[in-house]
TITIMI-127600 format. One line per 5 residues: their letters; for each residue x, y, z of N, C-alpha, C, O. Coordinates in steps of 0.1 Angstrom, whole numbers. Layout:
% residues N
A = X:Y:Z:X:Y:Z:X:Y:Z:X:Y:Z; ...
This chain:
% residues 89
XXXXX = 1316:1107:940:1302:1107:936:1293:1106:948:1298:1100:958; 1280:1112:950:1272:1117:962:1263:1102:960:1263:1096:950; 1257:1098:972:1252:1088:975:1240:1090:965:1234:1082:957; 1238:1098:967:1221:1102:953:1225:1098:942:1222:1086:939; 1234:1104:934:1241:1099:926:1246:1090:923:1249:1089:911
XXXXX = 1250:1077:931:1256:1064:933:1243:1057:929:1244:1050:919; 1228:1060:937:1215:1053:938:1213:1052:925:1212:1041:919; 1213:1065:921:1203:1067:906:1211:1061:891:1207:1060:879; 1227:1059:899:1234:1052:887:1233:1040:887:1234:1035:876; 1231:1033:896:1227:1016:896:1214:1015:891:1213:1006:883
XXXXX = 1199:1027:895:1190:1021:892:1194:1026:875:1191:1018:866; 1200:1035:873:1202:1035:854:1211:1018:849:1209:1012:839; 1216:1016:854:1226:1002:852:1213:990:853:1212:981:845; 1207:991:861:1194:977:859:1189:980:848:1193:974:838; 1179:990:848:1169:998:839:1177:987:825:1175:976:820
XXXXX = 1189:1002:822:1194:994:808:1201:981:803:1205:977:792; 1203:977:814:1207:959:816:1196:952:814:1196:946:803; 1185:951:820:1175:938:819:1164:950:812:1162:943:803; 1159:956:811:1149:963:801:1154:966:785:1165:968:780; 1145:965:780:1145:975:769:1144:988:766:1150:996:758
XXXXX = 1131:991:778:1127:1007:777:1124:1011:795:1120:1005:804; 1128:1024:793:1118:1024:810:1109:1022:812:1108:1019:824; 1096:1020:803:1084:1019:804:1080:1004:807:1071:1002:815; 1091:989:798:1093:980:805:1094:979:819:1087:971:826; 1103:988:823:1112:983:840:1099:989:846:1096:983:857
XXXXX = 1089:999:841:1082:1005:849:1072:997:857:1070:998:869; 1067:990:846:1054:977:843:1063:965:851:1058:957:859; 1072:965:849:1079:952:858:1081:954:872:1089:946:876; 1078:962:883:1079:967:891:1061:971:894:1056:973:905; 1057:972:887:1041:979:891:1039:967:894:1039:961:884
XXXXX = 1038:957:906:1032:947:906:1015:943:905:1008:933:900; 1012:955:911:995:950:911:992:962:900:981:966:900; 999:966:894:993:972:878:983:982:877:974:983:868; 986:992:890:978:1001:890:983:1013:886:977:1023:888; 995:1013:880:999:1024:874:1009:1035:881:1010:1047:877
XXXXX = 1013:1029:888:1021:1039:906:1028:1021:911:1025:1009:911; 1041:1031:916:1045:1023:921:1048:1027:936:1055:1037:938; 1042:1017:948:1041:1019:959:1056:1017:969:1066:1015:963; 1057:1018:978:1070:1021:984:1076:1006:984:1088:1005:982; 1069:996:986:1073:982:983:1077:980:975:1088:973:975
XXXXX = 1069:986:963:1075:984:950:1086:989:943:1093:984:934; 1087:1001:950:1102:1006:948:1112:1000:954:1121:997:946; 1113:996:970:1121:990:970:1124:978:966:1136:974:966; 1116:971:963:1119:958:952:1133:967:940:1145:965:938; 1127:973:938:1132:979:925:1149:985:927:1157:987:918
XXXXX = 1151:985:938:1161:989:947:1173:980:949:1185:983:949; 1166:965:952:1170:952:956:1179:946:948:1190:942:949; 1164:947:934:1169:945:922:1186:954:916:1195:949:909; 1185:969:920:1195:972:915:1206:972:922:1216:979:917; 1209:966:936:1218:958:948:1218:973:954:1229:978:952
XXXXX = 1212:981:960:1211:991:970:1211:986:981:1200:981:982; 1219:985:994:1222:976:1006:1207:982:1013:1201:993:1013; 1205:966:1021:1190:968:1024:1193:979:1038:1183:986:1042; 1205:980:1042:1202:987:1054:1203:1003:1051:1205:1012:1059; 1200:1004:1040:1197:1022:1036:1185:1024:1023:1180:1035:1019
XXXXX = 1183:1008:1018:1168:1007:1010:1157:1014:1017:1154:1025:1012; 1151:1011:1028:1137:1019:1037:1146:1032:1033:1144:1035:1022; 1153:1038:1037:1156:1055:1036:1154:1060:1020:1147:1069:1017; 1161:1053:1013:1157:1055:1002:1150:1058:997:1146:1068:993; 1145:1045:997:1125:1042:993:1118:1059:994:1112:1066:986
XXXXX = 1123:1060:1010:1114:1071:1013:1115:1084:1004:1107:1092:999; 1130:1082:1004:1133:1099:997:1128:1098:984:1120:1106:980; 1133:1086:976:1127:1089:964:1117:1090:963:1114:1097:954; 1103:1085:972:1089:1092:970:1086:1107:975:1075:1113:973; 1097:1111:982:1093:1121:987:1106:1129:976:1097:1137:975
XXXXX = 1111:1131:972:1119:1138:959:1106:1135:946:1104:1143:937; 1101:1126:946:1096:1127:931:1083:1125:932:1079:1120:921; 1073:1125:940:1060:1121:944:1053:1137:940:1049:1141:951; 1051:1145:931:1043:1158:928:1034:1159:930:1031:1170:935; 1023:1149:927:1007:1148:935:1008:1148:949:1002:1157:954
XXXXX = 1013:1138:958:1014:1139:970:1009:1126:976:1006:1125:987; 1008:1117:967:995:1107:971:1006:1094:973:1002:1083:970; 1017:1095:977:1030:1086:984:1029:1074:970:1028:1062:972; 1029:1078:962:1034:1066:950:1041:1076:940:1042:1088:941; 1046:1068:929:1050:1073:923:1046:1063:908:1047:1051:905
XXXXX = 1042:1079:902:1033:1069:888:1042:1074:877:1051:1082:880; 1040:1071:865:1046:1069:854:1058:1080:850:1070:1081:846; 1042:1093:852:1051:1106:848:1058:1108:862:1064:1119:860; 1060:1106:869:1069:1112:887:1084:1098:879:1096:1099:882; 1080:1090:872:1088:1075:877:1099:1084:858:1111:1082:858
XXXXX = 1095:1090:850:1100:1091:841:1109:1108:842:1118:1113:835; 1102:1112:852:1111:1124:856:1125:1116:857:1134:1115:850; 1121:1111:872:1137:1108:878:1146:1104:869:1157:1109:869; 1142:1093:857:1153:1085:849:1154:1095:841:1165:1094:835; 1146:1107:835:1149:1119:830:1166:1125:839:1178:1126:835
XXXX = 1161:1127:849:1172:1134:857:1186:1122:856:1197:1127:854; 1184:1113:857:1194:1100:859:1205:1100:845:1217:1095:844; 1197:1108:831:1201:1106:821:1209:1119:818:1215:1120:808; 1209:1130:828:1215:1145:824:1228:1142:830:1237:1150:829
């Protein structure tokens, strides 16, 4: 299994362990509720799904830069429901 693939199966393993819906985990991670979740907030989200901190910052990065479509370095609802789209094929 490719390291991308490892990522996105743990954050699917949190998601459906402690949520009900994605849109829960989404809102639980937006900390200041602006509807985007900022690179901080991703890697919280990261933490949460035990991604070792010494390759979280790389992460962080790629996934906003893999799924950031506007360009504006966050990643909002529809960028945040792609990925778990993709996580679920």
């Amino acid at each position: 299994m490719s390291t991308k693939a490892t990522i996105l199966t743990k954050i699917q393993i949190l998601i459906s362990n402690s949520f009900k819906t994605p849109e829960e985990a989404f809102a639980f991670f937006d900390n200041d509720k602006d509807g985007k979740l900022s690179k901080k907030e991703i890697a919280e989200l990261l933490k949460k799904a035990e991604i070792s901190g010494l390759i979280r910052g790389l992460v962080t990065s790629k996934l906003i830069e893999g799924y950031d479509k506007d360009g504006d370095g966050l990643v909002d609802w529809k960028e945040f429901k792609a990925a778990i789209d993709e996580i679920k094929e």
